[in-house]
MINU-776266 format. One line per 3 residues: number of its first residue (from 1); their letters; for each residue x, y, z of N, C-alpha, C, O, CB. Coordinates in steps of 0.05 Angstrom, whole numbers. Glycine has a CB too. Layout:
REM residues N
NUM) A) X/Y/Z/X/Y/Z/X/Y/Z/X/Y/Z/X/Y/Z  ...
//
This chain:
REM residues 71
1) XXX) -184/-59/-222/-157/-70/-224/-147/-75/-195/-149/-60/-176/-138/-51/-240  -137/-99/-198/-120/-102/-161/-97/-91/-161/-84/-85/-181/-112/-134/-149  -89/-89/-132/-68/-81/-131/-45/-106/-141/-25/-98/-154/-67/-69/-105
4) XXX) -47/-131/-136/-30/-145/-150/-21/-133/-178/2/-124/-181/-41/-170/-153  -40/-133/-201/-44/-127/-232/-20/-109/-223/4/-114/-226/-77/-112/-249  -32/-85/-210/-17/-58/-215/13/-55/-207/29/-38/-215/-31/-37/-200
7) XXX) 18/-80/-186/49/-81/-192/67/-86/-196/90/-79/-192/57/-80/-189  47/-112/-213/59/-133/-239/70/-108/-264/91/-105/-276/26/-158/-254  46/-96/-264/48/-79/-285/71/-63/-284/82/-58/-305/25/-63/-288
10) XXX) 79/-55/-264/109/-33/-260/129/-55/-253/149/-46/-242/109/-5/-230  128/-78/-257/151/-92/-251/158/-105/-231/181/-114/-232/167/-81/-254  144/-109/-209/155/-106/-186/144/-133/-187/122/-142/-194/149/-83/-164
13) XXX) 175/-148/-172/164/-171/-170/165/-183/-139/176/-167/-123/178/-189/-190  157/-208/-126/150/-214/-97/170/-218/-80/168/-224/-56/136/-235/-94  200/-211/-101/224/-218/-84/228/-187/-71/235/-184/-48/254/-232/-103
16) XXX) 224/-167/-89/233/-138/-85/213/-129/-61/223/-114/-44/229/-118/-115  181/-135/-56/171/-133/-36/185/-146/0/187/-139/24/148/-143/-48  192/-172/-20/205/-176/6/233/-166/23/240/-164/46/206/-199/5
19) XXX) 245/-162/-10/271/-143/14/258/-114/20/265/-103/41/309/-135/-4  243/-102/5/232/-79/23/224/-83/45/226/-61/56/213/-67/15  212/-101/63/203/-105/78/217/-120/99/207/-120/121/187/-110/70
22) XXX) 243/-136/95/266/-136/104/281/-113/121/290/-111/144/276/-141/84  279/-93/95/296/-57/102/285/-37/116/297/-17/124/300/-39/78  247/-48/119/240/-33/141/244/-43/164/254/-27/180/218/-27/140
25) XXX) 239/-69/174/252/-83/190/277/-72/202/278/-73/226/255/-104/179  301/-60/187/332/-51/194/317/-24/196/317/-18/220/362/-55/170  304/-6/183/294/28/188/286/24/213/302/32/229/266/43/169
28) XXX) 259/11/224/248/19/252/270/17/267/276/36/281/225/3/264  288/-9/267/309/-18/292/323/11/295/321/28/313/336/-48/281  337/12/271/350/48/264/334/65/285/340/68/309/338/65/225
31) XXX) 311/76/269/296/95/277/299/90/319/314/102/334/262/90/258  281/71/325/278/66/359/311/70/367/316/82/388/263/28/370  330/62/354/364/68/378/370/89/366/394/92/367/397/45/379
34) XXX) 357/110/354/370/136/358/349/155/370/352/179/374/382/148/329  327/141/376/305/158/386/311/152/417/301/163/436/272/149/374  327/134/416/341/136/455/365/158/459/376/168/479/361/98/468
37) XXX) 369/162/429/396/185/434/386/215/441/399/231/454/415/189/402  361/218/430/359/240/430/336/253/457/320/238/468/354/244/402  339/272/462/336/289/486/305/278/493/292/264/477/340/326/480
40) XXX) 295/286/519/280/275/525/252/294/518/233/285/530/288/268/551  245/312/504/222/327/493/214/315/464/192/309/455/229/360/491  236/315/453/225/292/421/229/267/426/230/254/404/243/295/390
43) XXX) 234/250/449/234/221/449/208/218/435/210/214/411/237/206/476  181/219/446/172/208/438/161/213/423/139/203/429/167/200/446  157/227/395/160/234/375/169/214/358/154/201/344/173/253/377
46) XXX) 194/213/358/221/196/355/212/160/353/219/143/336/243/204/386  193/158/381/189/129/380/165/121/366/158/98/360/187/118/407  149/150/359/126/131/350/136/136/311/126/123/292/85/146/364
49) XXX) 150/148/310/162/152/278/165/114/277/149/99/264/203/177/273  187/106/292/196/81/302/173/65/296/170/57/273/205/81/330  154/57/320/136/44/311/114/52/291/95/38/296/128/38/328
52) XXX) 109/67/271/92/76/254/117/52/229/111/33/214/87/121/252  134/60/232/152/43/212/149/14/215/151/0/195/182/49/216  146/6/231/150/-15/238/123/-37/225/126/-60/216/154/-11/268
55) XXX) 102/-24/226/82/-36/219/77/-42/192/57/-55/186/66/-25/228  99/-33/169/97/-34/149/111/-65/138/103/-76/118/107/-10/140  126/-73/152/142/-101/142/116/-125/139/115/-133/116/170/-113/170
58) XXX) 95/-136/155/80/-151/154/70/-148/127/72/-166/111/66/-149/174  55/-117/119/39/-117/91/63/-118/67/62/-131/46/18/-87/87  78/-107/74/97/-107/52/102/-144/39/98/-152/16/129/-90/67
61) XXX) 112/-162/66/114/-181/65/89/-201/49/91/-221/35/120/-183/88  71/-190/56/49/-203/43/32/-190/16/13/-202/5/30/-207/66  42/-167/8/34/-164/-16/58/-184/-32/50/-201/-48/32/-131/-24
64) XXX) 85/-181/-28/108/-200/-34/93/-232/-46/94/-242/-69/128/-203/0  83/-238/-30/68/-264/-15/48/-265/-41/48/-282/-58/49/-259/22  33/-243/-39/16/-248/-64/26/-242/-92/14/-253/-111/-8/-231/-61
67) XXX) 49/-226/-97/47/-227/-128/71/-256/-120/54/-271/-111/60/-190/-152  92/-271/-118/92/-293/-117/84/-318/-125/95/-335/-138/90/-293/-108  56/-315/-110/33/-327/-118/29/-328/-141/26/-351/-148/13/-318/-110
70) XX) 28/-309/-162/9/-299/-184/41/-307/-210/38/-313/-234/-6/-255/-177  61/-305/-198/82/-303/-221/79/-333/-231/92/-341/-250/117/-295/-211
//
């Protein structure tokens, strides 16, 4: 089974991928300006939380992309 099938099957359709992936987009921004707030032993901690988030909008966007496709 693909992952498309499987999240046809729970409902999820290519618009809801895309505002998820929208909202991580606003999380990392979040995440990186408060990881300048905070002290300098968990910065970077802090930044890579930031960019670990960040990398999620592209796939998110493109699983979006593929069920889309498929509706």
């Amino acid at each position: 089974m693909s992952v498309g099938k499987s999240l046809r099957r729970r409902g999820l359709r290519g618009d809801h991928l895309h505002v998820a992936s929208l909202g991580a987009i606003v999380l990392c921004v979040a995440l990186w300006i408060r990881a300048k707030t905070v002290d300098q032993d968990e910065r970077g901690n802090a930044e890579r939380r930031a960019l670990f988030v960040g990398l999620w909008p592209p796939t998110l966007w493109l699983m979006g992309d593929t069920l889309r496709e498929s509706e």
